[in-house]
C-alpha positions as CSV (number, residue, x, y, z in Angstrom):
1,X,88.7,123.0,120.6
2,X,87.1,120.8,123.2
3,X,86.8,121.8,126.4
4,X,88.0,118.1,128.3
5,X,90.6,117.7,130.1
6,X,92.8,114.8,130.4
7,X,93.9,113.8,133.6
8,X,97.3,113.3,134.7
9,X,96.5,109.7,134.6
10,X,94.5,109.8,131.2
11,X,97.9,111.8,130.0
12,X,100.3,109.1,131.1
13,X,97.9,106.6,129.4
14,X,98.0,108.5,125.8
15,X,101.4,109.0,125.8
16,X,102.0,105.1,125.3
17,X,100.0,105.1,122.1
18,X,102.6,104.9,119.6
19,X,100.4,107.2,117.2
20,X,100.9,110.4,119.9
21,X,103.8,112.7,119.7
22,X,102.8,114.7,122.4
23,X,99.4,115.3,125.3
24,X,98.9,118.2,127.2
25,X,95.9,118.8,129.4
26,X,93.9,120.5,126.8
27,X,95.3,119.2,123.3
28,X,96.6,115.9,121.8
29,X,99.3,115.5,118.7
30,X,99.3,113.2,116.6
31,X,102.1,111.5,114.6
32,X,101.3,112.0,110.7
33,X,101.4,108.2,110.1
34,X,98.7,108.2,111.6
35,X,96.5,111.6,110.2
36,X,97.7,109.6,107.0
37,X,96.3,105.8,107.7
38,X,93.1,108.1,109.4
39,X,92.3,109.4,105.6
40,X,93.0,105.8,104.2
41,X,90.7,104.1,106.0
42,X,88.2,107.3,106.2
43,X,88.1,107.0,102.5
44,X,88.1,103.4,102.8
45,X,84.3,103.7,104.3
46,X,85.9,103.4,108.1
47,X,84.0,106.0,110.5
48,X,86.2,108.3,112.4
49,X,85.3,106.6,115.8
50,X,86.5,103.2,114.1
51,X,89.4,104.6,113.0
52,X,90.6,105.7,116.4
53,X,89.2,102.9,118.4
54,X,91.3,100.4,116.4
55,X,94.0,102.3,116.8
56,X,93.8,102.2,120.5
57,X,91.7,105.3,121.2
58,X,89.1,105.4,124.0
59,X,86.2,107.7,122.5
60,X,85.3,107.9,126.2
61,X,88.7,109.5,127.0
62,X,89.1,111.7,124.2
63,X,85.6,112.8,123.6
64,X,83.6,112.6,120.8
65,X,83.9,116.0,119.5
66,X,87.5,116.2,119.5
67,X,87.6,113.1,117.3
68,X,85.0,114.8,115.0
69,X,87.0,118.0,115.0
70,X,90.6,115.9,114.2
71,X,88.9,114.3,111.3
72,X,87.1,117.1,110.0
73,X,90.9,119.2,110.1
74,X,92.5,116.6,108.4
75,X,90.0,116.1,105.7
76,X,90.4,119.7,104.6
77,X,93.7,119.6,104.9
78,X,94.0,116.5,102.6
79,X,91.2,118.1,100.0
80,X,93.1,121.2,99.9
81,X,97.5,119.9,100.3
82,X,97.1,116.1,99.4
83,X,99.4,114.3,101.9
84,X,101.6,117.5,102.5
85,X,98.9,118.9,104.1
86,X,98.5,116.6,106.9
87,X,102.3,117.5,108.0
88,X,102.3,118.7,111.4
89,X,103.0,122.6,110.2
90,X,103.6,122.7,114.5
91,X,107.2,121.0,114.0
92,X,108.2,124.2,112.3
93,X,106.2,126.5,114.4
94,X,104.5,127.3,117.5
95,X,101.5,128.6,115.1
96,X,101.7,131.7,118.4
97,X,103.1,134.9,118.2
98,X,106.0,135.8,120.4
99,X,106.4,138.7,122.4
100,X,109.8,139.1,122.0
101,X,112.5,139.1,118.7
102,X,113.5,136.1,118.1
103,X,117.6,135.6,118.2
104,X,119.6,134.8,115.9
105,X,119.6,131.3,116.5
106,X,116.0,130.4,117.3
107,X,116.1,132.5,113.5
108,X,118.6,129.8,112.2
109,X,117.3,127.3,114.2
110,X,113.2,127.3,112.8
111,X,114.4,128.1,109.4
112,X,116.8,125.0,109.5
113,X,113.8,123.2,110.6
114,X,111.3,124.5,107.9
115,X,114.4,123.4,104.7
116,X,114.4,120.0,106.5
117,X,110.5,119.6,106.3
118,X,110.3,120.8,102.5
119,X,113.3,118.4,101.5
120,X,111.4,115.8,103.0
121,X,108.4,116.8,101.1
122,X,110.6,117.4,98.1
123,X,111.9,113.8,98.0
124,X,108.6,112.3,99.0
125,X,107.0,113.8,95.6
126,X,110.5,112.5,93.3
127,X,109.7,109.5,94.8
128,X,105.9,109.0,94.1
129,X,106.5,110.7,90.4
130,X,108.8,108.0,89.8
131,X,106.5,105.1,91.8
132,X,103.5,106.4,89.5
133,X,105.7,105.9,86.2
134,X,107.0,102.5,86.5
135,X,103.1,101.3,88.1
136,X,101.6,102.9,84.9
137,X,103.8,101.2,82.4
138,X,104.0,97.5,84.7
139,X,100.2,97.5,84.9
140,X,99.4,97.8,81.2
141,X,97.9,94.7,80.1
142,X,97.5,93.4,83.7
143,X,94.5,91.4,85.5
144,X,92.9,93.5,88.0
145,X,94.3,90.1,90.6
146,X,98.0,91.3,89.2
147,X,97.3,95.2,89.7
148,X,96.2,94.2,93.1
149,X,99.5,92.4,94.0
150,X,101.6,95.0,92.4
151,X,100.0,97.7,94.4
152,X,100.4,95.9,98.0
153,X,104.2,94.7,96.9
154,X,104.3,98.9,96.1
155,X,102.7,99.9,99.6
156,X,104.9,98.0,101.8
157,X,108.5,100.7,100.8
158,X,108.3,103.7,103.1
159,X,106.7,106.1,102.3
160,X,103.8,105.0,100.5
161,X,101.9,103.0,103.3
162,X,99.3,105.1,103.7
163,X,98.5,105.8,99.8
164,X,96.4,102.8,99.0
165,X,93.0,104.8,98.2
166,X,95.8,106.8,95.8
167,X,97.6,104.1,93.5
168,X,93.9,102.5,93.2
169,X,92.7,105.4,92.2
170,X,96.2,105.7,89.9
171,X,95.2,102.0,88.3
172,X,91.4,102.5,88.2
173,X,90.8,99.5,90.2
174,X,88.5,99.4,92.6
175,X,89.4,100.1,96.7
176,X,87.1,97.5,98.1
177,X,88.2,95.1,95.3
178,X,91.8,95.2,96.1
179,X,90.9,95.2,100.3
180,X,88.8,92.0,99.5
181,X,92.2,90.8,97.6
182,X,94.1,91.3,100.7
183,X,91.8,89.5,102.9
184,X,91.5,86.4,100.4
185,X,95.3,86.1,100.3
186,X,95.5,83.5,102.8
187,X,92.5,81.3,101.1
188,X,94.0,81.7,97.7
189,X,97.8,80.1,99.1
190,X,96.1,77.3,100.8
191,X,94.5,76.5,97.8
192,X,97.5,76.7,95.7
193,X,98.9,74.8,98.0
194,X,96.5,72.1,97.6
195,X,96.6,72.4,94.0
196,X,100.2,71.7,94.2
197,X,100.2,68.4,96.0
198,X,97.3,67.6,94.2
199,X,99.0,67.8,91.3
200,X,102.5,66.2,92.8
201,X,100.1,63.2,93.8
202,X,98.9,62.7,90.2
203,X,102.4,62.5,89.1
204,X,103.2,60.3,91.6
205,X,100.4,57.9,90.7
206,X,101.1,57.9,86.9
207,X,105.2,57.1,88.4
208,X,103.8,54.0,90.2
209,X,101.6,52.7,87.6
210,X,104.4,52.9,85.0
211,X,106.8,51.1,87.3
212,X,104.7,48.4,87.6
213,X,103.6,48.2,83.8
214,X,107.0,47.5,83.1
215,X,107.4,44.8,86.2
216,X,104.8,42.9,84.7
């Protein structure tokens, strides 16, 4: 763990990034949205201090070494659990041993918490089984371009956000190639676009010149 210390001020200033749960004066976590976009765009080719910096991290404030040492956790987690494995296993447990018995309902009250987490996790896998199915049989006899826009119309329902690197992976298509898709999307409309009044002028023309045939 790294030895920094945030300041009360620094702590006040984390706590407004939307990607921390919680900052102490030693330790910092982080929401699993965002442990899950960090392996996106880590597999993506994205460096760790990137990563962070675009999501409104100052490297200066959190040190170097504890962004190398969140990266390097999650990493192993994700080689080891997939996505389950970057589920903060703190909202469950203090990860400390107690001095004392527990009661009956702090007993009730973690195991309550711990059915919750793995009926999320439960209905996160039906859901991907099911996502996996009907993009295997929709992308069969696809262009790449199609595979592309069936995997960001796929990525935008909850909870797949975060699972690009995945479905490409899922369609053998390649990561970079469908990123370059998504940053053409604009040039490609503008150009259909243009195509389309093109077109809508040519019909036009052919309208007037008819007209006036038959004025003659």
């Amino acid at each position: 763990m790294s030895k920094q210390l945030f300041s009360p001020e620094q702590i006040a200033q984390l706590q407004k990034n939307p990607h921390v749960l919680k900052v102490s004066t030693r330790t910092i976590t982080y929401a699993d949205a965002f442990k899950s976009k960090f392996i996106d765009e880590y597999l993506a080719g994205k460096t760790p201090r990137k990563i962070f910096e675009e999501a409104g991290f100052e490297i200066e404030m959190l040190g170097m070494k504890r962004v190398e040492q969140a990266s390097s956790r999650w990493r192993k987690s994700y080689e080891r659990n997939g996505l389950i494995g970057l589920t903060d296993t703190r909202k469950t447990s203090s990860g400390r041993p107690l001095k004392r018995e527990l009661t009956m309902a702090e007993i009730v009250e973690r195991q309550a918490a711990r059915i919750e987490l793995l009926e999320g996790q439960v209905e996160m896998l039906k859901k991907l089984e099911v996502t996996e199915r009907r993009l295997l049989s929709d992308s069969q006899k696809l262009s790449t371009q199609k595979i592309f826009q069936l995997i960001s119309k796929t990525i935008q329902q909850l909870p797949f956000k975060q699972m690009v690197t995945y479905f490409c992976q899922l369609l053998h298509v390649s990561r970079s190639g469908y990123y370059n898709y998504l940053a053409t999307i604009e040039e490609r409309a503008v150009k259909e676009r243009k195509d389309r009044e093109a077109h809508d002028l040519i019909l036009i023309t052919v309208v007037i010149r008819r007209v006036r045939v038959q004025l003659k």
